[in-house]
N, CA, C and O atoms as a CHARMM CRD file, in Angstrom:
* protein
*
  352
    1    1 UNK  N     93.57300  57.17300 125.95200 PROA 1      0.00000
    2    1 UNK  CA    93.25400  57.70800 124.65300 PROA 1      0.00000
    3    1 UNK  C     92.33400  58.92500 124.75100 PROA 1      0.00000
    4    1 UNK  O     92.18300  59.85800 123.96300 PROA 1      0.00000
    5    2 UNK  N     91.86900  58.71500 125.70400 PROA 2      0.00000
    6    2 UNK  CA    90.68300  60.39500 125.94200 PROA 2      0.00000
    7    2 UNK  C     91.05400  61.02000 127.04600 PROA 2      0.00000
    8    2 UNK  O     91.03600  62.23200 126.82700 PROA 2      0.00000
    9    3 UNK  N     91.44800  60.72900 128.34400 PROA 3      0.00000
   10    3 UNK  CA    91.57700  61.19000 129.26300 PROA 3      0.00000
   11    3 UNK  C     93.56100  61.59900 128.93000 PROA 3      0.00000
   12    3 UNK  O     94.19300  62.25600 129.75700 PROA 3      0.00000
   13    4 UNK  N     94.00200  61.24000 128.05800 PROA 4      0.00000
   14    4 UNK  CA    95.16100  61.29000 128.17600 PROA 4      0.00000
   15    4 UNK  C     96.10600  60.92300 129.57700 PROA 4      0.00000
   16    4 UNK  O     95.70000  60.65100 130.70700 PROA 4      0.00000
   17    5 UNK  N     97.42000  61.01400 129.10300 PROA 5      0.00000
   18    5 UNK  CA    98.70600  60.34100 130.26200 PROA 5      0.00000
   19    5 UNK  C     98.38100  61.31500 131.87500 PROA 5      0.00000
   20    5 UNK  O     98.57200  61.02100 133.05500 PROA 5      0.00000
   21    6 UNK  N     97.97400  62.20700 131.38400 PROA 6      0.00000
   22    6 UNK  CA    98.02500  63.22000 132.17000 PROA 6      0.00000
   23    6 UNK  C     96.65700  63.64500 133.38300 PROA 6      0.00000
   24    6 UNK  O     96.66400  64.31100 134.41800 PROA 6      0.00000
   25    7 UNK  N     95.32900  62.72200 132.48200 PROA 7      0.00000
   26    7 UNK  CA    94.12500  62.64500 133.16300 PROA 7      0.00000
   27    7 UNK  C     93.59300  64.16400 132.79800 PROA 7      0.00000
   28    7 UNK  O     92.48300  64.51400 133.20100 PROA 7      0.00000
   29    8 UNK  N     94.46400  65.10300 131.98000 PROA 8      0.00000
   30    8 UNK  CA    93.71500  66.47800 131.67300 PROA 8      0.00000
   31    8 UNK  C     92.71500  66.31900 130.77600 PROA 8      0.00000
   32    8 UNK  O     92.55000  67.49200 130.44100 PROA 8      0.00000
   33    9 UNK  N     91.91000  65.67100 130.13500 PROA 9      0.00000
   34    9 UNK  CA    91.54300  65.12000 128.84500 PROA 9      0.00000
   35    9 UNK  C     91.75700  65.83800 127.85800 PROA 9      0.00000
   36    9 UNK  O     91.06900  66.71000 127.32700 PROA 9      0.00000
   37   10 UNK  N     93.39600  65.17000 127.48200 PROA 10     0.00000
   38   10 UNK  CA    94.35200  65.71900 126.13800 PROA 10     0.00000
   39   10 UNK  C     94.87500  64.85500 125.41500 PROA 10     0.00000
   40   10 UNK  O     95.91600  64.98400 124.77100 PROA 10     0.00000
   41   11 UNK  N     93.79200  63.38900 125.51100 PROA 11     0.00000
   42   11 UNK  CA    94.13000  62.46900 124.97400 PROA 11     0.00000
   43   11 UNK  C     93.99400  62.69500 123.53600 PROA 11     0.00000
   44   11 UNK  O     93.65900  63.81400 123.14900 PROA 11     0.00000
   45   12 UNK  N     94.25000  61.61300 122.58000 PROA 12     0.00000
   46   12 UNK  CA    93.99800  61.67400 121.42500 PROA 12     0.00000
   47   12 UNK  C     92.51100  61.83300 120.54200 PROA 12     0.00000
   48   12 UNK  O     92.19300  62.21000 119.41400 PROA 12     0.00000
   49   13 UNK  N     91.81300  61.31200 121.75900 PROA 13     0.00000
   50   13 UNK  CA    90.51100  61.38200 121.41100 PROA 13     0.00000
   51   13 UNK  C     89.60900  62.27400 122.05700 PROA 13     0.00000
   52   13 UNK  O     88.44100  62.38800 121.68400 PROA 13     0.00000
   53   14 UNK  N     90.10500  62.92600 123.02600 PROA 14     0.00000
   54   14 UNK  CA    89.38600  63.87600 123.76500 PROA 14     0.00000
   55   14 UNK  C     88.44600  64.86400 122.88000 PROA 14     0.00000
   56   14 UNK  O     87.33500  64.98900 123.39500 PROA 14     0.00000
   57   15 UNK  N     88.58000  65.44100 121.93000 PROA 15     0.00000
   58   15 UNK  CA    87.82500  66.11600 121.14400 PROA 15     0.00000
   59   15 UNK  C     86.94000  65.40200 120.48600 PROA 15     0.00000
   60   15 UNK  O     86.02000  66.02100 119.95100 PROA 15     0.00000
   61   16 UNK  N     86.98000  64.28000 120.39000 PROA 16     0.00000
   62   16 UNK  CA    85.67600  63.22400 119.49700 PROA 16     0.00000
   63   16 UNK  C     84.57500  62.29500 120.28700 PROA 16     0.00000
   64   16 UNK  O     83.95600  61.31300 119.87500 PROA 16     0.00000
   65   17 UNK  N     84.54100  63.11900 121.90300 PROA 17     0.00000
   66   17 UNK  CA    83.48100  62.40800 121.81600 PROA 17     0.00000
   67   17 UNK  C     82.56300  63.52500 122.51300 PROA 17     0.00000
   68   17 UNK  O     82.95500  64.68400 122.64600 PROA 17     0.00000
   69   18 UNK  N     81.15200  63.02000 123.00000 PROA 18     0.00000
   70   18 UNK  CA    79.99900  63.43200 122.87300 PROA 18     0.00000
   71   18 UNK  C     79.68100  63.20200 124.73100 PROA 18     0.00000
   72   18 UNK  O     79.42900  61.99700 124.69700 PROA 18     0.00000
   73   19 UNK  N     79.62600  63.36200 125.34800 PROA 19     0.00000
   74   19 UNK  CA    79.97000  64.58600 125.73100 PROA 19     0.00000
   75   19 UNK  C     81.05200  65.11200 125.65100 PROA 19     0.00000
   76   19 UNK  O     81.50500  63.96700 125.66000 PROA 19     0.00000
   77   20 UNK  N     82.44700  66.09300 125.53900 PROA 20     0.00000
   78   20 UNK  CA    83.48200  66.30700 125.88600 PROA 20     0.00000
   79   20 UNK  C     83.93200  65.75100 126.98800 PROA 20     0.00000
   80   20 UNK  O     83.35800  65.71500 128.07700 PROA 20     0.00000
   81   21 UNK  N     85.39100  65.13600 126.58800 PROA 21     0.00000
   82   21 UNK  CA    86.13200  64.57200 127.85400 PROA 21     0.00000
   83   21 UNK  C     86.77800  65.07600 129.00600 PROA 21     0.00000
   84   21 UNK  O     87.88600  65.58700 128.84400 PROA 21     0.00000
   85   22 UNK  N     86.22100  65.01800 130.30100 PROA 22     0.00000
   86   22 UNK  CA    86.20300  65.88400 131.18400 PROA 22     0.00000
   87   22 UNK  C     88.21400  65.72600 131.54800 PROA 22     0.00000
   88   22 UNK  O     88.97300  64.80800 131.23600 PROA 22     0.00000
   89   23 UNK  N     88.47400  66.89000 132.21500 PROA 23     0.00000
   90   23 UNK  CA    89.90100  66.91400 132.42200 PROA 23     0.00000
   91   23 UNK  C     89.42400  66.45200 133.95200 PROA 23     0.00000
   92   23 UNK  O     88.56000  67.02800 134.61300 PROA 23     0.00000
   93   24 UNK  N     90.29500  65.11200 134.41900 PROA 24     0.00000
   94   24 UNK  CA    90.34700  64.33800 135.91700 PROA 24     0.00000
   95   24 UNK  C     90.69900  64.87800 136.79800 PROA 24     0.00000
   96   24 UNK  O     90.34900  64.53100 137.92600 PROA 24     0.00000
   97   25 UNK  N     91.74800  66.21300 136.51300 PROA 25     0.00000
   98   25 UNK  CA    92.40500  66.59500 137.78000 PROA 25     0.00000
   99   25 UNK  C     92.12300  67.90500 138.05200 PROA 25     0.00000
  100   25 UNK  O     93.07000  68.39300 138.66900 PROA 25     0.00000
  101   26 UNK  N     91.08400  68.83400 137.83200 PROA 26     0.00000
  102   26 UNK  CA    90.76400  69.98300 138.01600 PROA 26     0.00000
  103   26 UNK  C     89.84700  69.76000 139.63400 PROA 26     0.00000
  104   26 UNK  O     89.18900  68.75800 139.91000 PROA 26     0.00000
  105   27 UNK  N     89.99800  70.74400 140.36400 PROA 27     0.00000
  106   27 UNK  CA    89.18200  71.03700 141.92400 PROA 27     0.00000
  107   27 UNK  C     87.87900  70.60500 141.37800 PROA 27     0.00000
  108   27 UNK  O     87.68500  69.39500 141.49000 PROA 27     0.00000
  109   28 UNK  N     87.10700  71.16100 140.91900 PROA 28     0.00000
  110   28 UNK  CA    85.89500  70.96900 140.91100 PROA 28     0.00000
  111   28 UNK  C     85.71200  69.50000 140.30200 PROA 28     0.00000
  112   28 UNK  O     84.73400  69.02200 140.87700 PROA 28     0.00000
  113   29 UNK  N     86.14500  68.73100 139.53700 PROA 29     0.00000
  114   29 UNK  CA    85.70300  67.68400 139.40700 PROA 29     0.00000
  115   29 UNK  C     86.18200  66.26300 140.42800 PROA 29     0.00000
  116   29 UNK  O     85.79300  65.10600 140.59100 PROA 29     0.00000
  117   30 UNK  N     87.09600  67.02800 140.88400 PROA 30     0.00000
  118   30 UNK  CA    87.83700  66.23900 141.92100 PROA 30     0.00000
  119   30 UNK  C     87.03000  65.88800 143.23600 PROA 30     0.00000
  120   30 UNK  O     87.03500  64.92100 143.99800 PROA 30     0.00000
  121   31 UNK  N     86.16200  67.38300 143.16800 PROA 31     0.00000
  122   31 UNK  CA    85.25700  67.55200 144.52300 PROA 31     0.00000
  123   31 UNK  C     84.48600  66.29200 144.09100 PROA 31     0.00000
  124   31 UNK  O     84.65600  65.11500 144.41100 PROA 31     0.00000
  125   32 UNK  N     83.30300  67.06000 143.01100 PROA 32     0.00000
  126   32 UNK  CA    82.70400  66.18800 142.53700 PROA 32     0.00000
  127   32 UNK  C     82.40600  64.36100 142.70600 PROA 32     0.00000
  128   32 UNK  O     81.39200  63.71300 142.96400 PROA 32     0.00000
  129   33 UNK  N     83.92600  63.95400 142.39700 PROA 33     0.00000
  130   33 UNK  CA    84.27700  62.41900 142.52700 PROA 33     0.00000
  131   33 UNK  C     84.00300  62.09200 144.30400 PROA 33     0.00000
  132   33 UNK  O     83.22500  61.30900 144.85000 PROA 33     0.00000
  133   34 UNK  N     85.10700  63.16000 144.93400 PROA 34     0.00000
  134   34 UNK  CA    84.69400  63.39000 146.79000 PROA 34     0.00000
  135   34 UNK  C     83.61200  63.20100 147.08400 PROA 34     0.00000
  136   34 UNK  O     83.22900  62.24100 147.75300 PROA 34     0.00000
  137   35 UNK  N     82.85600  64.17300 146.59200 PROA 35     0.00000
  138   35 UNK  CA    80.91400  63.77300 146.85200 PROA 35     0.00000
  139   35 UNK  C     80.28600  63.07400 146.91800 PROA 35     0.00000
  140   35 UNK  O     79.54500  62.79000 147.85900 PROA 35     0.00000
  141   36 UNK  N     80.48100  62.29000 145.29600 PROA 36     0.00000
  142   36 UNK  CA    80.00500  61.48200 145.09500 PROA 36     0.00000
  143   36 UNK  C     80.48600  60.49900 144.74500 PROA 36     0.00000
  144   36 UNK  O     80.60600  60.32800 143.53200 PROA 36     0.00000
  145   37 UNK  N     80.92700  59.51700 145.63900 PROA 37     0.00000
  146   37 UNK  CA    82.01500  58.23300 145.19100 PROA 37     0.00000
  147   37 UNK  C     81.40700  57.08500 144.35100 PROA 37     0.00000
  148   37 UNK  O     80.33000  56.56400 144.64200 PROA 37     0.00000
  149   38 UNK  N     82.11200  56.74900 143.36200 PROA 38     0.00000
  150   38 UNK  CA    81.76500  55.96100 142.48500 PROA 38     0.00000
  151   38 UNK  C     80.93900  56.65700 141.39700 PROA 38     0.00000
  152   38 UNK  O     80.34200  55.94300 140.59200 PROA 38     0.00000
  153   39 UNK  N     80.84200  58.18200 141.29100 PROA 39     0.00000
  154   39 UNK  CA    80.25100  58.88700 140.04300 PROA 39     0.00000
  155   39 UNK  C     80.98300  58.26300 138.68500 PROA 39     0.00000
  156   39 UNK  O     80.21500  57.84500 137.81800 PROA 39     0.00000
  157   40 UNK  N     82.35700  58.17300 138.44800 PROA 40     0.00000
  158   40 UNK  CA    82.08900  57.79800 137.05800 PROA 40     0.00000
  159   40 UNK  C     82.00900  56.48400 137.01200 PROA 40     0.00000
  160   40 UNK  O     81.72600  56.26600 135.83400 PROA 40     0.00000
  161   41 UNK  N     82.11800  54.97000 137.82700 PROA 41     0.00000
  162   41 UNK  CA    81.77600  54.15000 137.90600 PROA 41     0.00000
  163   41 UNK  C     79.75700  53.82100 137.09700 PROA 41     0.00000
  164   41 UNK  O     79.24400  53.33500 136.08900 PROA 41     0.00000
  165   42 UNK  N     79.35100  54.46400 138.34800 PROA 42     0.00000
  166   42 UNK  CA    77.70100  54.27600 137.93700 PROA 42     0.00000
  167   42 UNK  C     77.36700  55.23600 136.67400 PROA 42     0.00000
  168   42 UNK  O     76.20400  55.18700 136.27400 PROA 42     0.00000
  169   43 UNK  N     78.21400  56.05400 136.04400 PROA 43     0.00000
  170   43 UNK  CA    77.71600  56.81600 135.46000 PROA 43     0.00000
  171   43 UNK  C     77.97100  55.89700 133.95600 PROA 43     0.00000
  172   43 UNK  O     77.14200  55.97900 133.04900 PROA 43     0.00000
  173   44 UNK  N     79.02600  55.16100 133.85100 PROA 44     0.00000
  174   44 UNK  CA    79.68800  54.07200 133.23100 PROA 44     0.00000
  175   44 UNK  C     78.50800  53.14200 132.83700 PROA 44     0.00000
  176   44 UNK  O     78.29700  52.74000 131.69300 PROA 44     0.00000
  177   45 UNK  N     77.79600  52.86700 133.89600 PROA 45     0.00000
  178   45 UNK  CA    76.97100  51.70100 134.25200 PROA 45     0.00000
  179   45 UNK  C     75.19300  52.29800 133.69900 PROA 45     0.00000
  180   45 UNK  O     74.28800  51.62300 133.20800 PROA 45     0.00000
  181   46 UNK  N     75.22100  53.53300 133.97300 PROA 46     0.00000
  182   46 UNK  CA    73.52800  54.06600 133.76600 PROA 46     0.00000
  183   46 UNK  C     73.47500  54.56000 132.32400 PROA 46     0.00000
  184   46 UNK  O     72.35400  54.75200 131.85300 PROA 46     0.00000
  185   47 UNK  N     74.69800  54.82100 131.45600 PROA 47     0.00000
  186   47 UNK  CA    74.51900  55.23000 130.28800 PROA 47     0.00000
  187   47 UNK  C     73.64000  54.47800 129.50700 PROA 47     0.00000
  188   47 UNK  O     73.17100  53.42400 129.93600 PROA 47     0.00000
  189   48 UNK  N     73.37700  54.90800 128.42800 PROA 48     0.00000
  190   48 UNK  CA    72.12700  54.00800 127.47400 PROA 48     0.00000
  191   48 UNK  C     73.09900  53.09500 127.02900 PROA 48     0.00000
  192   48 UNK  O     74.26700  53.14800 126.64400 PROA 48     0.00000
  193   49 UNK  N     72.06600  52.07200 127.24400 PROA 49     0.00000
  194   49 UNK  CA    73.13700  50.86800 126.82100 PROA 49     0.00000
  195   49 UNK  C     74.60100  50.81300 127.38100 PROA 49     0.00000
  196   49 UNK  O     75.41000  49.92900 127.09900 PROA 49     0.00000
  197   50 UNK  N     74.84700  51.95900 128.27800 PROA 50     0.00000
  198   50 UNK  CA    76.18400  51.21600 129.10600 PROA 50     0.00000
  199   50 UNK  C     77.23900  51.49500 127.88800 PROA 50     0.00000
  200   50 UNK  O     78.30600  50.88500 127.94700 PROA 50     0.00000
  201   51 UNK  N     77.05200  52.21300 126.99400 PROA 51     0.00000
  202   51 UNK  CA    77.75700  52.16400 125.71700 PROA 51     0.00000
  203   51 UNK  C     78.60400  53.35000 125.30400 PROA 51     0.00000
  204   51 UNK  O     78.91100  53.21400 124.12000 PROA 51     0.00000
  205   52 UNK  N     79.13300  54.53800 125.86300 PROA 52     0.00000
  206   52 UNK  CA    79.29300  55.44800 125.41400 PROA 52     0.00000
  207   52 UNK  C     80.90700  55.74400 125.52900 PROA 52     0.00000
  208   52 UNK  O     81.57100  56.50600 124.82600 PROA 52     0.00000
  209   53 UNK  N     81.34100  54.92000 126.62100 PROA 53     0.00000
  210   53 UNK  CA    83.40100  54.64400 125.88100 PROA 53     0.00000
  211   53 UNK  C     83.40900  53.35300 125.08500 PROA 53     0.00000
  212   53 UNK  O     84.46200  53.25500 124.45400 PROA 53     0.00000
  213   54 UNK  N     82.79400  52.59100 124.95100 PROA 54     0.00000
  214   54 UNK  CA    82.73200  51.90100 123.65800 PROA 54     0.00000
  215   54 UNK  C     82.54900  52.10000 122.39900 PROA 54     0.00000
  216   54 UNK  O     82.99300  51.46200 121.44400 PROA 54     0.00000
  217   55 UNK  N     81.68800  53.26900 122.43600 PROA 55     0.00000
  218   55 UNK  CA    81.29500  53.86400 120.92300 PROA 55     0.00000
  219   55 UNK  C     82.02800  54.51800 120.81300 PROA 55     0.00000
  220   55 UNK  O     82.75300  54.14300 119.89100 PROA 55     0.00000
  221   56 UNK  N     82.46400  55.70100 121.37900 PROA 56     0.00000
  222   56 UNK  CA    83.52700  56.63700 120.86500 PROA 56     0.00000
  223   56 UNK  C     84.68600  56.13000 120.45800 PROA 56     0.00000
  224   56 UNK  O     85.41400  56.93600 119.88000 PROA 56     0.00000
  225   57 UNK  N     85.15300  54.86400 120.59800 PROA 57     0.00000
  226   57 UNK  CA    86.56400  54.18300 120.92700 PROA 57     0.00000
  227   57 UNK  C     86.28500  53.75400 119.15200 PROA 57     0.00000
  228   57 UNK  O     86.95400  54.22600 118.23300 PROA 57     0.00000
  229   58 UNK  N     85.28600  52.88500 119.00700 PROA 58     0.00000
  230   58 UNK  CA    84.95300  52.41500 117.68300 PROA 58     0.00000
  231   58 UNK  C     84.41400  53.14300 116.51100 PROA 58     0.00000
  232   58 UNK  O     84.42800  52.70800 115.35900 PROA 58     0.00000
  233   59 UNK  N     84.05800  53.99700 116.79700 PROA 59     0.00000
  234   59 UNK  CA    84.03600  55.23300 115.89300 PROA 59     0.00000
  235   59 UNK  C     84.98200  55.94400 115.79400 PROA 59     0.00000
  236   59 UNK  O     84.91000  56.81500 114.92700 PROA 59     0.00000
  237   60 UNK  N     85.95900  55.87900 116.44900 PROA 60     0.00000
  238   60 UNK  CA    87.45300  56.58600 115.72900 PROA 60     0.00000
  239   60 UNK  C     88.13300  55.31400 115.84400 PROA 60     0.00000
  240   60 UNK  O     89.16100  55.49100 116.49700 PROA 60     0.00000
  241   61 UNK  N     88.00600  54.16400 115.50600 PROA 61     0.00000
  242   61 UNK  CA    88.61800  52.86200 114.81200 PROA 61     0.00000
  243   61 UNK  C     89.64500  52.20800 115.82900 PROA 61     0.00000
  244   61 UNK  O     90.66400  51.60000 115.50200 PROA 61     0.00000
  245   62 UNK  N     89.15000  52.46200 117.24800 PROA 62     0.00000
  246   62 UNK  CA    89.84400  51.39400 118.00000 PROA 62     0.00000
  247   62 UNK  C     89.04600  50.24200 118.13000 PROA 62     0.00000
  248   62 UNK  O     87.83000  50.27800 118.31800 PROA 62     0.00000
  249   63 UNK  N     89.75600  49.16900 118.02500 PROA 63     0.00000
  250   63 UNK  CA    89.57900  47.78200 117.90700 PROA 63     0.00000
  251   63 UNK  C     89.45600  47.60700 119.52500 PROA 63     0.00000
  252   63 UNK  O     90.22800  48.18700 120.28800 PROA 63     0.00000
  253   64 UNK  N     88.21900  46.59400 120.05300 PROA 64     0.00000
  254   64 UNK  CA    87.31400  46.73200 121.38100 PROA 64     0.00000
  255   64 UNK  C     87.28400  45.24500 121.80300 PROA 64     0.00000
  256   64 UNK  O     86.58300  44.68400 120.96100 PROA 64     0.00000
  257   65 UNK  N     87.67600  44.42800 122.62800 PROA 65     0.00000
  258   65 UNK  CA    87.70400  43.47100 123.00800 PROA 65     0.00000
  259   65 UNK  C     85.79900  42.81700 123.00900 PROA 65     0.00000
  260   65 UNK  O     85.00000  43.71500 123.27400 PROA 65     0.00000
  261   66 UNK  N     85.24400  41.58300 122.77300 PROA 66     0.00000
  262   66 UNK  CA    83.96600  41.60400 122.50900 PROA 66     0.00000
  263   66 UNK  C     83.08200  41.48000 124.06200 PROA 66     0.00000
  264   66 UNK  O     81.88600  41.61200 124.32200 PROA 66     0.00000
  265   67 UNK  N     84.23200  41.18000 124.88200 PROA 67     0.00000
  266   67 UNK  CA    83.51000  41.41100 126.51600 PROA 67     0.00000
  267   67 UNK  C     83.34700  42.74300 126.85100 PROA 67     0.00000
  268   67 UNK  O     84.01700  43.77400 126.77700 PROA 67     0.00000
  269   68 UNK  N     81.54400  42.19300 127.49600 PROA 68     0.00000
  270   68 UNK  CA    81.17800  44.02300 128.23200 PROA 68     0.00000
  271   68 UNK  C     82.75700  43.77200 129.17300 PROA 68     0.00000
  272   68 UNK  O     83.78200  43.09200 129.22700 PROA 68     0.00000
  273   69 UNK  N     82.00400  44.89900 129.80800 PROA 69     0.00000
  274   69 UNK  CA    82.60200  45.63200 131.70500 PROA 69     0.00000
  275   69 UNK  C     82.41700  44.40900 132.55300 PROA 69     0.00000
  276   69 UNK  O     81.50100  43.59100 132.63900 PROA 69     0.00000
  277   70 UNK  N     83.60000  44.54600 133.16400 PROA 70     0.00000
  278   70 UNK  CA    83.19800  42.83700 134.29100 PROA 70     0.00000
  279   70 UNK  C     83.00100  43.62900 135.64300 PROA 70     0.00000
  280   70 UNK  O     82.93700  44.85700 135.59500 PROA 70     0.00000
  281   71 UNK  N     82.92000  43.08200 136.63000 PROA 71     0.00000
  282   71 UNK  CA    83.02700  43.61800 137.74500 PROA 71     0.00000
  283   71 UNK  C     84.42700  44.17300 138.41600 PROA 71     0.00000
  284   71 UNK  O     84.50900  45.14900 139.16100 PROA 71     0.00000
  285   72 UNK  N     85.58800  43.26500 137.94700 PROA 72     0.00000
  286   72 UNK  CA    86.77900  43.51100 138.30000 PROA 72     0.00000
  287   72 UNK  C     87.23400  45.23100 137.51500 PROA 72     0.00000
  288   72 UNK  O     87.84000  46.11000 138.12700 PROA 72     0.00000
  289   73 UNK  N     86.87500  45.30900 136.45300 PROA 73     0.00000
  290   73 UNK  CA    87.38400  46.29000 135.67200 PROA 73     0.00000
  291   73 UNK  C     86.69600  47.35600 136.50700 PROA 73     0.00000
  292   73 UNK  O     87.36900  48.22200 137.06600 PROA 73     0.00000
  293   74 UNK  N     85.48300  47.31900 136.59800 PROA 74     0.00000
  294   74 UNK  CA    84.52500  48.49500 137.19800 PROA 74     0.00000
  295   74 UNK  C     85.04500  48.69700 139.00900 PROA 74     0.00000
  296   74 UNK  O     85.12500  49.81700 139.51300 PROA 74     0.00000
  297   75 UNK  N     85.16900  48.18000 139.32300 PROA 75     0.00000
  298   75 UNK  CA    86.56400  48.09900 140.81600 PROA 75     0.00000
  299   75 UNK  C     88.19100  48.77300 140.44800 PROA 75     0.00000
  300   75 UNK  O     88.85900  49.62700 141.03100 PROA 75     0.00000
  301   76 UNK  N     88.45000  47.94900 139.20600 PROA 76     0.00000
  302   76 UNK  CA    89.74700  48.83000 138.95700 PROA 76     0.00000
  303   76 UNK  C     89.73000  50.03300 139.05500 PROA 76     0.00000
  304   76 UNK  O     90.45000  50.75400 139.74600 PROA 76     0.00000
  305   77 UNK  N     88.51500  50.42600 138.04100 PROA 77     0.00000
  306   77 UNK  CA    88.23900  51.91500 137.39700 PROA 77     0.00000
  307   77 UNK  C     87.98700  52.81800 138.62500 PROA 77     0.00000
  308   77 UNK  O     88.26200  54.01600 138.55900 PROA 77     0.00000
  309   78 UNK  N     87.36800  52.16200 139.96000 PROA 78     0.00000
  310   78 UNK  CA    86.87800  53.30500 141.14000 PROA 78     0.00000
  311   78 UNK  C     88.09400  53.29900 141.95400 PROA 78     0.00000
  312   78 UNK  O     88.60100  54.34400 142.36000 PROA 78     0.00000
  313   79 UNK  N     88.57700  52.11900 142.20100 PROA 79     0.00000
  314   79 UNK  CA    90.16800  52.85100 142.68100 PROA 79     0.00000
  315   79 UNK  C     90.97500  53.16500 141.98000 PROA 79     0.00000
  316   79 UNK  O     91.77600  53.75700 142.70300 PROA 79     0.00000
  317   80 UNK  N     91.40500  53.17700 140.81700 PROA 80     0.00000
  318   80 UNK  CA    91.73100  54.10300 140.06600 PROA 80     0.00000
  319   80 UNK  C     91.61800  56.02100 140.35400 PROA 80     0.00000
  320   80 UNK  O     92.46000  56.88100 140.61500 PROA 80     0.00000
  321   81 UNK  N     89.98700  56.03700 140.11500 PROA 81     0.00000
  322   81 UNK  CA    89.33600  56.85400 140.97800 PROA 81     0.00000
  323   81 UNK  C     89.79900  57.67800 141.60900 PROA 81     0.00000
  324   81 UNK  O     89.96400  58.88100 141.40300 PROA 81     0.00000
  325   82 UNK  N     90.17600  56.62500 142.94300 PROA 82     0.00000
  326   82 UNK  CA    89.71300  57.30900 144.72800 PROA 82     0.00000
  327   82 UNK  C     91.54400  57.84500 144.15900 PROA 82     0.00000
  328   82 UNK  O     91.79800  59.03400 144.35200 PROA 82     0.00000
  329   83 UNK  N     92.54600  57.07200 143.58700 PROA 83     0.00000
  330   83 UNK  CA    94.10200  57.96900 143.50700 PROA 83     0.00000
  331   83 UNK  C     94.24600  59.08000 142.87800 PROA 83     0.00000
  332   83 UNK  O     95.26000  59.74100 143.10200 PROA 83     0.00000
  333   84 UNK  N     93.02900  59.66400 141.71600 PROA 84     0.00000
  334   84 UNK  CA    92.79500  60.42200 141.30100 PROA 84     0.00000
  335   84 UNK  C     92.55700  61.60900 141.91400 PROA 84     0.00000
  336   84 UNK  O     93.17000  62.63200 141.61200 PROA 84     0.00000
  337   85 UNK  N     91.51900  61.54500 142.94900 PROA 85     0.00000
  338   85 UNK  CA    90.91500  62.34300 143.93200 PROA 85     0.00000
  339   85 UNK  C     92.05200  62.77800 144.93400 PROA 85     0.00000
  340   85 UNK  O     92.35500  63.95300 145.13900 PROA 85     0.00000
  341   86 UNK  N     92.76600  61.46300 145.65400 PROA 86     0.00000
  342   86 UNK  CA    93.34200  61.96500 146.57900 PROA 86     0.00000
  343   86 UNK  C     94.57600  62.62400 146.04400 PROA 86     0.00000
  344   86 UNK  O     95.15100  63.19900 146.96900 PROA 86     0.00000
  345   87 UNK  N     95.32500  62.78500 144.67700 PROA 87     0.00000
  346   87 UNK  CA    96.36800  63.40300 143.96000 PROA 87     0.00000
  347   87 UNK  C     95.97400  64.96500 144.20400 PROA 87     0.00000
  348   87 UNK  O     94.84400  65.34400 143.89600 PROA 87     0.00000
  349   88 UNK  N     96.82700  65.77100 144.70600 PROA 88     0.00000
  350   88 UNK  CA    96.96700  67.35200 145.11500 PROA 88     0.00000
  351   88 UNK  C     97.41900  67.89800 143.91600 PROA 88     0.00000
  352   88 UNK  O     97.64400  69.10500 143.83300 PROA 88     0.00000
C-alpha cells in the first residue's frame, strides 16, 4: 500500500505519510540497506512508540490487526530486505 507492487513507493499511500515513502529500489538506498543491515527492521523498532506504519495505515482507514510486530514478521520483513538489496 505505500511501498507499492513495485517497491518504488507508488503505492496508494505513498504520498500520506510523514516521512515520505522511500522508493526500495533506487542505488543509494539499496547501498544504504548494504551498510547497514537490518536499517529498516530497527528503524521499525526505534520509532516512537514503534508506531509509524501503523498510524499511517489507520489514518487513511486501513483496518490493522490488534497484534504489535512479532518477531517472525520483523525476520520476514529483513529477508524480505536482504532480496531487495540483492535485486540489480
Amino acid at each position: 500500500m505505500c511501498h507499492g507492487v513495485d517497491g518504488k513507493g507508488t503505492g496508494a499511500l505513498a504520498n500520506k505519510s510523514n516521512p515520505p515513502t522511500p522508493d526500495l529500489t533506487t542505488p543509494a538506498f539499496k547501498k544504504r540497506l548494504s551498510d547497514y543491515p537490518g536499517v529498516i527492521v530497527s528503524s521499525i523498532i526505534l520509532r516512537p512508540n514503534g508506531d509509524l506504519i501503523p498510524k499511517t495505515l489507520r489514518e487513511n482507514g486501513i483496518k490493522l490487526s490488534p497484534y504489535p510486530w512479532t518477531i517472525k514478521d520483523l525476520r520476514d520483513l529483513n529477508e524480505y530486505m536482504i532480496g531487495v538489496i540483492s535485486k540489480k
